[in-house]
C-alpha positions in Angstrom: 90.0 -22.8 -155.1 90.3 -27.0 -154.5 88.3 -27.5 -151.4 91.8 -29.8 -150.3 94.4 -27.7 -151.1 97.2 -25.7 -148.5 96.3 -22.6 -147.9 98.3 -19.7 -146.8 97.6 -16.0 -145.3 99.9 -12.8 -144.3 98.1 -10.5 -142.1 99.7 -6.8 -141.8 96.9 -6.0 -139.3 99.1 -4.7 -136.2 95.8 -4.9 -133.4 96.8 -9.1 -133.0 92.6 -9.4 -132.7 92.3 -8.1 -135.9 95.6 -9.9 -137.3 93.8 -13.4 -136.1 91.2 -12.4 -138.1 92.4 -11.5 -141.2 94.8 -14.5 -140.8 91.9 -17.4 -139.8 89.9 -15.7 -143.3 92.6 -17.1 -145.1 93.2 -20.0 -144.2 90.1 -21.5 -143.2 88.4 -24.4 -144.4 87.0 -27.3 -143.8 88.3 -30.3 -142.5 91.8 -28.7 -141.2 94.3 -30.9 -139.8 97.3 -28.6 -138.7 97.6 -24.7 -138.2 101.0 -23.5 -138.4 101.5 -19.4 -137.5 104.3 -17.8 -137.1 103.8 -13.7 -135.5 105.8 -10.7 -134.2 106.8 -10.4 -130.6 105.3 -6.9 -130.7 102.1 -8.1 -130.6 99.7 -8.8 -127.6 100.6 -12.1 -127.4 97.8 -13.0 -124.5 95.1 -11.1 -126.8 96.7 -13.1 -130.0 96.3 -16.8 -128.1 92.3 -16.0 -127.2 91.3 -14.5 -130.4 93.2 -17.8 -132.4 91.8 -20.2 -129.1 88.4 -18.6 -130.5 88.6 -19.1 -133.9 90.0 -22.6 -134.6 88.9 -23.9 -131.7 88.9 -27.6 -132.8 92.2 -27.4 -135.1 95.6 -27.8 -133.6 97.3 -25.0 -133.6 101.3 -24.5 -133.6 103.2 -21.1 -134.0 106.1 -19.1 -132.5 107.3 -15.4 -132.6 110.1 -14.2 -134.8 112.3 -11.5 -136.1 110.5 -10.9 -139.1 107.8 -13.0 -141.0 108.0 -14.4 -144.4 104.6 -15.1 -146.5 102.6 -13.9 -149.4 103.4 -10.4 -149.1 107.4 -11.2 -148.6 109.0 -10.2 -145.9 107.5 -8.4 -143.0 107.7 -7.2 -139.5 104.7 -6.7 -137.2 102.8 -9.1 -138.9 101.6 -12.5 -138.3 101.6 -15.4 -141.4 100.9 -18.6 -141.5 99.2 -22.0 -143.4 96.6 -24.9 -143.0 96.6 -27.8 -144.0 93.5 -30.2 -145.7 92.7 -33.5 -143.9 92.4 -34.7 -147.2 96.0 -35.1 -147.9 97.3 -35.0 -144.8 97.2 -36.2 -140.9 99.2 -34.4 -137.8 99.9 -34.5 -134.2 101.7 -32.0 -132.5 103.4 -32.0 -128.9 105.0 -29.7 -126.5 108.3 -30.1 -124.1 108.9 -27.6 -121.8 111.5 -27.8 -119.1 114.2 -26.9 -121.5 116.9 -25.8 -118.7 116.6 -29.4 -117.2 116.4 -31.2 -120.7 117.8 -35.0 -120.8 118.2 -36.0 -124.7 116.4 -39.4 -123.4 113.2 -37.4 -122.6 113.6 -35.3 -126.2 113.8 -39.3 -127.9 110.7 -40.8 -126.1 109.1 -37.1 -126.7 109.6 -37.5 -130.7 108.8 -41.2 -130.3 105.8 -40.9 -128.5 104.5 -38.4 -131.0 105.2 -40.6 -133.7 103.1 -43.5 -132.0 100.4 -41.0 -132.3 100.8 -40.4 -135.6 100.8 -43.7 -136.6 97.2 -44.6 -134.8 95.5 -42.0 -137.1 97.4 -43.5 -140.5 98.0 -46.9 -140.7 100.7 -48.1 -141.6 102.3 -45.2 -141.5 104.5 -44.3 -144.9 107.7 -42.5 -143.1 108.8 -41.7 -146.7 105.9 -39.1 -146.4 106.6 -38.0 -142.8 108.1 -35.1 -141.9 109.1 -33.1 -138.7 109.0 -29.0 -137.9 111.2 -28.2 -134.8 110.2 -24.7 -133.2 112.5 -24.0 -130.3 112.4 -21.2 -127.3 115.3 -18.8 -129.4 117.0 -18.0 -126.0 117.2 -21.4 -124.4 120.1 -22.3 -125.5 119.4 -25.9 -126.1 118.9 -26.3 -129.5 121.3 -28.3 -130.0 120.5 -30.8 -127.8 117.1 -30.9 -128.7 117.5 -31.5 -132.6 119.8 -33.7 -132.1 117.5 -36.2 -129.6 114.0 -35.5 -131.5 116.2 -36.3 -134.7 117.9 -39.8 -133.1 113.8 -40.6 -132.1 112.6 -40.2 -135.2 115.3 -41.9 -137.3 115.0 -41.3 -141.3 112.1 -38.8 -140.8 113.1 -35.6 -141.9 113.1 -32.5 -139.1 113.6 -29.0 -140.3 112.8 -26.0 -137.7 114.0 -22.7 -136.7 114.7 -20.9 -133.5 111.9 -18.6 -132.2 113.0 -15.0 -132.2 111.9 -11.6 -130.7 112.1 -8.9 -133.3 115.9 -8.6 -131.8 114.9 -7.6 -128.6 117.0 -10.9 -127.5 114.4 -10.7 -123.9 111.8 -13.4 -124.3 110.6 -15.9 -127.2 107.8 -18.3 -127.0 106.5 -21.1 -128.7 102.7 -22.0 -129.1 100.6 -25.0 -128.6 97.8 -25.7 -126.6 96.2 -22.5 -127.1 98.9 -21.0 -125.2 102.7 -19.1 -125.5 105.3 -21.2 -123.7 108.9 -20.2 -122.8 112.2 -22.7 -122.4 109.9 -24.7 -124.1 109.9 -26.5 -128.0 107.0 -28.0 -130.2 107.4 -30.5 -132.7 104.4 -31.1 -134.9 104.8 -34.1 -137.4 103.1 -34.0 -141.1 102.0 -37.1 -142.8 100.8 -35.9 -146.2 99.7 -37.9 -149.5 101.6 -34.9 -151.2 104.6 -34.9 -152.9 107.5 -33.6 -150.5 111.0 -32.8 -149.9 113.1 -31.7 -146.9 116.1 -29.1 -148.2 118.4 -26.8 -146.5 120.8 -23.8 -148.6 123.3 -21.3 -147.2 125.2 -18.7 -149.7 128.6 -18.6 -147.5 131.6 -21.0 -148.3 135.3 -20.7 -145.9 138.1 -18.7 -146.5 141.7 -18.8 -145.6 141.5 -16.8 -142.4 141.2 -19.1 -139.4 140.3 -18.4 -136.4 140.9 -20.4 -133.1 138.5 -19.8 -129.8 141.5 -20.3 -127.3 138.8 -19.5 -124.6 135.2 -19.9 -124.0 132.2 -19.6 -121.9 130.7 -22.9 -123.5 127.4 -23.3 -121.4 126.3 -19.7 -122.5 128.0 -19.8 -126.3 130.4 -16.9 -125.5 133.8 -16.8 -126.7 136.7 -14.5 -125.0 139.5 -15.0 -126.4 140.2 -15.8 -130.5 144.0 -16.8 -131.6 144.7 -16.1 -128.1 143.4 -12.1 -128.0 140.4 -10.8 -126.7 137.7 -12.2 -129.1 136.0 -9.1 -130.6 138.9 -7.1 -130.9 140.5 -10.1 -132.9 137.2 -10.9 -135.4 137.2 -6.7 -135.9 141.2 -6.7 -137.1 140.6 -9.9 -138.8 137.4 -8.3 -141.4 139.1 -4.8 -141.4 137.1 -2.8 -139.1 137.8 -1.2 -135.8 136.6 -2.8 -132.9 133.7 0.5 -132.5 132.8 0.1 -136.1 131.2 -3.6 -135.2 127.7 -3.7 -135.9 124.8 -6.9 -136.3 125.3 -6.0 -140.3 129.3 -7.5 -140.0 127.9 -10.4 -138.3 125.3 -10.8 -141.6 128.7 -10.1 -144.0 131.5 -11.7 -142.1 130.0 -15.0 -140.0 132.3 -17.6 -139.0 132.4 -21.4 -140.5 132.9 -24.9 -139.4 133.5 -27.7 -141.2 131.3 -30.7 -140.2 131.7 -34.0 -141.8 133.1 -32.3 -144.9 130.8 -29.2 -145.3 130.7 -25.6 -144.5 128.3 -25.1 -141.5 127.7 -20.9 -140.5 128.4 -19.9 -136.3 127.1 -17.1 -136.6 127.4 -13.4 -133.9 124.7 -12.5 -131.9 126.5 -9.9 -130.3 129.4 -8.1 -129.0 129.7 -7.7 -125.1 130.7 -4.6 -123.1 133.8 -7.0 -121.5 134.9 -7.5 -125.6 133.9 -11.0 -125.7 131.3 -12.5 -128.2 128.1 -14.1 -127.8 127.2 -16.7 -130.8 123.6 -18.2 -132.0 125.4 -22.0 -131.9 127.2 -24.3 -129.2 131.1 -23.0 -129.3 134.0 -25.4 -128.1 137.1 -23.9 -126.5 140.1 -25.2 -129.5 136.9 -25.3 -132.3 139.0 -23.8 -135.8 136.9 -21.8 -137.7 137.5 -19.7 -140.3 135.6 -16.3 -141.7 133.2 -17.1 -144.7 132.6 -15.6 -147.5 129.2 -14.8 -149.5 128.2 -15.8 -153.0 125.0 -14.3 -154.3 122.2 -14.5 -151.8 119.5 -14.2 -154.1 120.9 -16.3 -157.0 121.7 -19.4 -154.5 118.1 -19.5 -153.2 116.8 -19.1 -156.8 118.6 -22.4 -157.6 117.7 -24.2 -154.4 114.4 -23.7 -155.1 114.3 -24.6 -158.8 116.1 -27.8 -157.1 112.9 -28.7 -154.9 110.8 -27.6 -157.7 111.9 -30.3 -159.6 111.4 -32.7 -157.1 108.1 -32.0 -155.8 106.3 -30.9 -158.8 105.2 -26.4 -158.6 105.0 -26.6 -154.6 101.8 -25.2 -152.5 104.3 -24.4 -150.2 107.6 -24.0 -149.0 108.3 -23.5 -145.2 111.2 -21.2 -144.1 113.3 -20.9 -141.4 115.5 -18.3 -142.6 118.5 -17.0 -140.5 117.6 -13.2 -139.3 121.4 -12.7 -140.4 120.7 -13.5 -143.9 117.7 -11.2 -143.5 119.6 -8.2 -142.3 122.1 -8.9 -145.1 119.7 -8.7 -147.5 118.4 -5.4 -146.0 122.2 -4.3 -146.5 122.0 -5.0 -150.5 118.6 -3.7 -150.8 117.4 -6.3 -152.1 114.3 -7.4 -149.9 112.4 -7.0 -153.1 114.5 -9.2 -154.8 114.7 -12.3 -152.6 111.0 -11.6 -151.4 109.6 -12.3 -155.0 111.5 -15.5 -155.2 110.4 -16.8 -152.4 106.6 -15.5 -153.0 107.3 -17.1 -156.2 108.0 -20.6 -154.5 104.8 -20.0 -152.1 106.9 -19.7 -149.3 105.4 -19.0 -145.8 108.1 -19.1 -142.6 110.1 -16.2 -140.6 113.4 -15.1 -139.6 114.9 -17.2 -137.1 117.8 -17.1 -134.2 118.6 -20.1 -135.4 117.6 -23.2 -137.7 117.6 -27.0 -137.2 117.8 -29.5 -140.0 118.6 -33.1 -139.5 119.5 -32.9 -135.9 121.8 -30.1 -136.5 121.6 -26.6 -135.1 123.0 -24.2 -137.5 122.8 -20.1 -138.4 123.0 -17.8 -141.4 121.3 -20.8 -143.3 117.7 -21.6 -144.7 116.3 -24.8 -144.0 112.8 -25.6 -145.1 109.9 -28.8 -146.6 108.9 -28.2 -150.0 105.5 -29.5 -150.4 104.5 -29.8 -153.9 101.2 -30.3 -156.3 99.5 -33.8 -157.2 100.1 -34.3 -160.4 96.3 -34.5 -162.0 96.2 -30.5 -160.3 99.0 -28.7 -162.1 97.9 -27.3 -165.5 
């Protein structure tokens, strides 16, 4: 193997020592400039941080849990996955902000901006055609959006992509890592330069129907809604996809989410869950009078497939694809049986990423999408 190339490692190992392990084997090499892991909340997450403190002790080192884990053996739970990149082709610098209850988008802009400053004293000048940004965010925080939207203003025409950390759907505590440690209500941005061929993309399989509905009351500052068209709000969404109100489940979330149109496109809103009082609890900021209307689904597998081929053709055969991928359109998938499926096309693509609460791409926070860097293959190197 190219001493300079990305590498990437899925460990199914569920003691997190040995998982470290198995994980720092693959990946190692020298002269790293960025680890990126991303690991089950079941795991011993103190034990996890000294075993990975231990071995890449002079490497910085970014992660965050999930609800499932994408990498070379697919998709997975209880398992941690993850990528390094050369120093050769590329140059990093990472940062943490915590504080996320008391967040000011002023501090999130001179946060990114500051980061980039760094950045730009270990590659000058700096190319920002060849920067790019990845946004991991506390998954019960509730601040995405504010956050994407100030690291985004900060850093201007530099791509961010990110996802929302998640907890295996335990929805009780997710954690970010930097520093050699896990954080809550905290986020990490860590921004690539890279000599590489690269290209920021996002895909969702859902487009709007004709069946609106109108959140005539809300909980904003929590993202719950209790009332839709003016009834209670789960008992409406059940009648409106044919179900009884008992029948709900996290699978009619995955097959029924709700769209908003944003600027002329269809952006997901998607369920977290249903609440004993019959309101609803989404992954995304909801406004009392937003219209949104039930989507409908058009061939999961087939639409990544194509997005995909897309990147391909910009970047060249990619080392890797990072994926923050909705834990709804995971769960849907599960519902098809076709994990197999979707998990050799993005194995395929070498994708390494996990299943989200939530994704971020270009300052927006959004659900029930993918959004993700295609990183592809200089051009003397592909046979």
């Amino acid at each position: 193997m190219p001493k300079d190339r990305i590498r990437t490692a899925h460990s199914r190992a569920t003691d997190a020592r040995e998982a470290a392990r198995e994980f720092h084997a693959g990946v190692s090499q020298p002269g790293m400039a960025l680890v990126v892991f991303f690991c089950s909340s079941m795991y011993d997450l103190e034990a996890l941080a000294d075993e990975l403190n231990g071995l890449f002790s002079d490497v910085p080192v970014v992660g965050c849990t999930t609800a499932g884990e994408i990498g070379p053996a697919g998709y997975l739970t209880y398992s941690l996955t993850g990528v390094s990149f050369p120093s050769s082709s590329c140059v990093a610098a990472t940062g943490l902000l915590q504080g996320l209850q008391q967040f000011e988008p002023r501090s999130g802009n001179d946060f990114s901006q500051g980061l980039l400053r760094q950045l730009e004293g270990c590659h000058e000048p700096l190319p920002l055609e060849s920067v790019f940004g990845l946004l991991l965010i506390d998954g019960l925080s509730l601040r995405e959006e504010s956050v994407a939207r100030a690291v985004q203003d900060g850093l201007g025409r530099i791509p961010v992509v990110g996802g929302s950390a998640g907890d295996d759907l335990k929805f009780e505590r997710t954690c970010v890592f930097h520093g050699g440690a896990f954080h809550n209500d905290a986020a990490v941005l860590a921004l690539v330069c890279t000599s590489l061929p690269m290209t920021s993309f996002k895909t969702q399989h859902f487009v709007s129907t004709d069946n609106r509905l109108v959140v005539t009351e809300a909980d904003t500052a929590n993202r719950i809604v209790r009332e839709i068209n003016g009834l209670p709000a789960a008992e409406e969404y059940a009648r409106l996809i044919g179900v009884s109100l008992a029948e709900l489940t996290p699978t009619n979330f995955a097959e029924f989410p709700v769209v908003v149109l944003i600027d002329g496109a269809d952006y997901v809103r998607s369920i977290q869950s249903i609440n004993e009082d019959g309101s609803i609890t989404f992954f995304c900021a909801i406004d009392e009078g937003l219209v949104l209307r039930l989507g409908r689904g058009v061939d999961l597998a087939g639409n990544l497939e194509r997005s995909l081929e897309k990147v391909s053709e910009e970047v060249g055969s990619p080392q890797l694809v990072f994926t923050c991928d909705c834990i709804l359109r995971s769960l849907e998938i599960d519902r098809l049986d076709g994990k197999k499926q979707v998990g050799d096309v993005l194995r395929r693509y070498n994708a390494i990423g996990f299943s989200t609460y939530g994704e971020q791409y270009g300052g927006l926070h959004v659900n029930q999408t993918l959004t993700g860097v295609a990183i592809g293959t200089p051009l003397l190197d592909e046979d």
